[in-house]
C-alpha positions as CSV (number, residue, x, y, z in Angstrom):
1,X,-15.3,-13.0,-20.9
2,X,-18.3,-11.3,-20.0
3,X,-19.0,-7.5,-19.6
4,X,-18.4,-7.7,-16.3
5,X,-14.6,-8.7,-17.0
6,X,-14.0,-6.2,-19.7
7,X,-11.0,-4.2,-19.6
8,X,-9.6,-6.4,-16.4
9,X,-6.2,-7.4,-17.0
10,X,-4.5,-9.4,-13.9
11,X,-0.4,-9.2,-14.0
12,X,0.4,-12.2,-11.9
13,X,3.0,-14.9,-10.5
14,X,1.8,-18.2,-9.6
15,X,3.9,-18.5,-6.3
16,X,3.5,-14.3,-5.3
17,X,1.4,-14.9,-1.9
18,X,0.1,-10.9,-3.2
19,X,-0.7,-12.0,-6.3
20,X,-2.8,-14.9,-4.8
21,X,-4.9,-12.6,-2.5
22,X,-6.4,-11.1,-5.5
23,X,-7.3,-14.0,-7.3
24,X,-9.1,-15.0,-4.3
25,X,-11.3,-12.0,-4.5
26,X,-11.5,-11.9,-8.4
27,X,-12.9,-14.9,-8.1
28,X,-14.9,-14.6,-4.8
29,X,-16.2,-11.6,-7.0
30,X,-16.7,-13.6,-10.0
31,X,-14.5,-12.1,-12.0
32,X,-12.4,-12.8,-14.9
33,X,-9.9,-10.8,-16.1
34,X,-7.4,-11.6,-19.0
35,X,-4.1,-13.1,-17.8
36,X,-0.4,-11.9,-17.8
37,X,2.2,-13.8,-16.6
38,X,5.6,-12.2,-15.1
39,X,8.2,-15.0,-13.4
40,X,9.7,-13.1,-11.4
41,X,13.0,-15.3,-11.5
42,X,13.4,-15.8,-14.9
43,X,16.5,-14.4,-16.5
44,X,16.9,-12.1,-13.5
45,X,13.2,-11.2,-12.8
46,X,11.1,-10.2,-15.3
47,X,9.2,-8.2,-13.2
48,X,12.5,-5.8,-13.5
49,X,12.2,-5.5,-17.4
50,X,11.0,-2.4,-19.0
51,X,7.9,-3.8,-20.6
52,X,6.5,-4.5,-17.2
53,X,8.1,-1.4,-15.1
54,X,5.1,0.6,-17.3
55,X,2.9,-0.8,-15.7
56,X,4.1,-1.1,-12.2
57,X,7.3,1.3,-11.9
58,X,7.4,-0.6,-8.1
59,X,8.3,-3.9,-10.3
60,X,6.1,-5.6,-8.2
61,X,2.6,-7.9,-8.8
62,X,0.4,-8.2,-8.8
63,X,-1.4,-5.3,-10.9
64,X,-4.8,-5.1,-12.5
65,X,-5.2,-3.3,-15.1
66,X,-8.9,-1.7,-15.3
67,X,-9.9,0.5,-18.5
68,X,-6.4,1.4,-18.6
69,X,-5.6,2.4,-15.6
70,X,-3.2,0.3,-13.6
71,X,-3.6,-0.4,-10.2
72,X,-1.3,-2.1,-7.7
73,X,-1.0,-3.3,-4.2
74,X,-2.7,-6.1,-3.4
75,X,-4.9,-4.7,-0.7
76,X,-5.6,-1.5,-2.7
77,X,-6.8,-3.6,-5.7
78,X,-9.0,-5.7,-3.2
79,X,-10.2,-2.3,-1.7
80,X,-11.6,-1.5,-5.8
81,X,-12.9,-4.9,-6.1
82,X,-15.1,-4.1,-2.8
83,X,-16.2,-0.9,-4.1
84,X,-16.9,-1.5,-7.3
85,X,-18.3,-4.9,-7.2
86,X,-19.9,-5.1,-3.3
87,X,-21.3,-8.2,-3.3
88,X,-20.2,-10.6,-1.9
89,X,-19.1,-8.2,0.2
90,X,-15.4,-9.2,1.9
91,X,-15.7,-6.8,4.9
92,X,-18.1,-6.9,7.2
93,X,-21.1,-4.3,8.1
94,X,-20.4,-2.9,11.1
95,X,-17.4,-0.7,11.8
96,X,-16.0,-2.6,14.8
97,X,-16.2,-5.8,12.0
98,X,-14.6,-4.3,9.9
99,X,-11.9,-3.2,12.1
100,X,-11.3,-6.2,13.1
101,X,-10.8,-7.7,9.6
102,X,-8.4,-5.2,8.5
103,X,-6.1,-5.9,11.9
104,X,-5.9,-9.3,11.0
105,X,-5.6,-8.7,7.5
106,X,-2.8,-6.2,7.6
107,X,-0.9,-8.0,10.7
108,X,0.0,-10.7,7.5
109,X,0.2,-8.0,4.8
110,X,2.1,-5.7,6.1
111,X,4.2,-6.8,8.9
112,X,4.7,-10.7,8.0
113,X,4.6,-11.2,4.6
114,X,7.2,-7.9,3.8
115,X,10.1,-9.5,5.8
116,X,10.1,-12.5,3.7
117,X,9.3,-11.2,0.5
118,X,11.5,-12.1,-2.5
119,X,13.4,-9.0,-2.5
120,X,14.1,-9.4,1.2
121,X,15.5,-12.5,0.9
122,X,17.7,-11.9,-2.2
123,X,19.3,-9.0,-0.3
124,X,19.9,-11.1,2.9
125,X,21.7,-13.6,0.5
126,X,23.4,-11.2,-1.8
127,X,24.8,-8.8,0.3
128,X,25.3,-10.4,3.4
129,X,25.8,-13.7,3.1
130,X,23.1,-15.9,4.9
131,X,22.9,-19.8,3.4
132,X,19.6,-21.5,2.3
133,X,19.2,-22.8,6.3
134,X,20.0,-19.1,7.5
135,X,17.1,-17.9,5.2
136,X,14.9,-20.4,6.0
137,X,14.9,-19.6,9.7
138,X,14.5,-16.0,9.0
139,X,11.4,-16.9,7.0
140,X,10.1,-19.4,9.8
141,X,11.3,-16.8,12.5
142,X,8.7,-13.8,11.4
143,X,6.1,-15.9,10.5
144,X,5.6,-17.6,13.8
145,X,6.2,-15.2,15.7
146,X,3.4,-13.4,13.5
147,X,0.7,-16.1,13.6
148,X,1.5,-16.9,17.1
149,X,-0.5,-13.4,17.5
150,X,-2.8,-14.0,15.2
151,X,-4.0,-17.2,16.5
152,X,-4.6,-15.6,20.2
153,X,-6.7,-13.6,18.3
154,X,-9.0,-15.8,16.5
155,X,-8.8,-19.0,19.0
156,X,-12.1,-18.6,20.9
157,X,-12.7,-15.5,20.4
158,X,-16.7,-15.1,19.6
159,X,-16.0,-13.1,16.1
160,X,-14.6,-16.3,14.9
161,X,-16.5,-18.4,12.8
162,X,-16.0,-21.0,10.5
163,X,-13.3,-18.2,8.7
164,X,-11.4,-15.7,10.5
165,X,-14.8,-13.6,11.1
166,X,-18.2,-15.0,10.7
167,X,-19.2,-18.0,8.5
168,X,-18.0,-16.4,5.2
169,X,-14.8,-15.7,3.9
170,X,-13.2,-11.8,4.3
171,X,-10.2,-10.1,3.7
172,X,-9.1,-11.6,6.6
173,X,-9.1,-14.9,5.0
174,X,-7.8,-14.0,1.7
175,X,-5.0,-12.4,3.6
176,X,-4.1,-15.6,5.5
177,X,-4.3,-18.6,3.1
178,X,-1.7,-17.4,0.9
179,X,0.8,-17.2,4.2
180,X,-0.2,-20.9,5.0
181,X,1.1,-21.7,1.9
182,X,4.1,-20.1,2.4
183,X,4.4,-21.0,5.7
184,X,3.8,-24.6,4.1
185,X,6.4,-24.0,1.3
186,X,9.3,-23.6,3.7
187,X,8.1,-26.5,6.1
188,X,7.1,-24.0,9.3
189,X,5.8,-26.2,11.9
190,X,1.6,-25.2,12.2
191,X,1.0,-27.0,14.6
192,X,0.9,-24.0,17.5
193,X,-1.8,-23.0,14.8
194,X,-4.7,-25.1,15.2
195,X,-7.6,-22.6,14.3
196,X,-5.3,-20.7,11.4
197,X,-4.9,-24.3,10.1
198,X,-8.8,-24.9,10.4
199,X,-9.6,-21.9,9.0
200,X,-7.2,-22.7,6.4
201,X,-8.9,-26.2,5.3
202,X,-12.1,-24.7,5.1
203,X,-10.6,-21.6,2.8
204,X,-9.4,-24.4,0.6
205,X,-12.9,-26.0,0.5
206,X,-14.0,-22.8,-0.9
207,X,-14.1,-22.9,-5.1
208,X,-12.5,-19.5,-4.9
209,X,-9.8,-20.0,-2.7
210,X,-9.2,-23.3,-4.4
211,X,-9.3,-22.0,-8.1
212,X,-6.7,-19.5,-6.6
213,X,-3.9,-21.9,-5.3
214,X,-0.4,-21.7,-7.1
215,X,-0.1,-25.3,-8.2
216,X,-3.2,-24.6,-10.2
217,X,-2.3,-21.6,-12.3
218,X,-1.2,-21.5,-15.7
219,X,2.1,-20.3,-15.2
220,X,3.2,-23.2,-12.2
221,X,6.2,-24.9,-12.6
């Protein structure tokens, strides 16, 4: 750990698609924090216990923990990692860039990934009854009807580069790739997708975005 990572202290699930946008940028940034690992199935989500509800009363990851302060949402802590560590920077210079980024990057954030969050899903089973298949179309449901829009966005459109904008990966990227993976996880059919799914394979080319997958962490099962 260098004196760069002091004091960083990343609260994380292997398979939490939030949790996975900010190892992206930790390690886009170059960073390092120390590791804490919450399952958030295991004997009934430990993410509910009190230990951890100190440090995120929302009982949600990930959270980093800087110099004692927690922080939490995933973009939020990616908006401190940008502000406190620019380069390289995940946003572009210009306003209308930057715009741009942050549509695509919330239209996943907070309008697909919130329908099929964990939570979600463990209310639509518990209190009104949907099966596996029934949840598994819900999930497939909101996310192609949400990357349908976002590939008429990036498909040919001159702000698209080898990543969502430009040549080098953004917060649009580290915003996607986790979603492909869920999208992946629940056998969504991609191929409507063909510049998410490019953009995707070249992400995963990327030491960052690979160092960052689920099936690499610690904690995978």
């Amino acid at each position: 750990m260098t004196d760069r990572d002091k004091g960083l202290q990343l609260y994380t699930y292997f398979r939490s698609s939030a949790a996975y946008r900010v190892r992206i940028a930790l390690n886009l940034k170059g960073l390092k924090p120390e590791l804490h690992f919450v399952h958030l199935l295991r004997g009934g989500g430990e993410q509910l216990q009190p230990g951890y509800k100190a440090v995120n009363p929302q009982s949600l990851v990930p959270a980093l923990v800087v110099e004692g302060h927690a922080l939490a949402q995933s973009l939020a802590i990616i908006e401190y990692l940008e502000e406190t560590h620019p380069e390289p920077p995940l946003l572009p210079k210009d306003a209308l860039g930057r715009a741009r980024v942050r549509r695509l990057a919330f239209m996943v954030a907070c309008d697909i990934h919130p329908l099929n969050n964990l939570r979600v899903l463990r209310r639509l089973r518990g209190q009104y009854g949907l099966s596996e298949d029934a949840l598994k179309e819900w999930q497939q449901h909101w996310i192609t009807l949400g990357f349908t829009a976002l590939e008429a966005l990036v498909a040919n459109a001159p702000e698209t580069g080898r990543y969502c904008h430009g040549d080098t990966p953004t917060l649009a990227d580290i915003c996607l790739v986790p979603q492909m993976a869920n999208a992946r996880r629940i056998a969504t059919d991609l191929s409507p997708f063909p510049t998410l799914v490019r953009i995707e394979q070249t992400a995963l080319s990327h030491p960052a975005f690979d160092a960052a997958q689920p099936k690499v962490q610690p904690d995978a099962e």
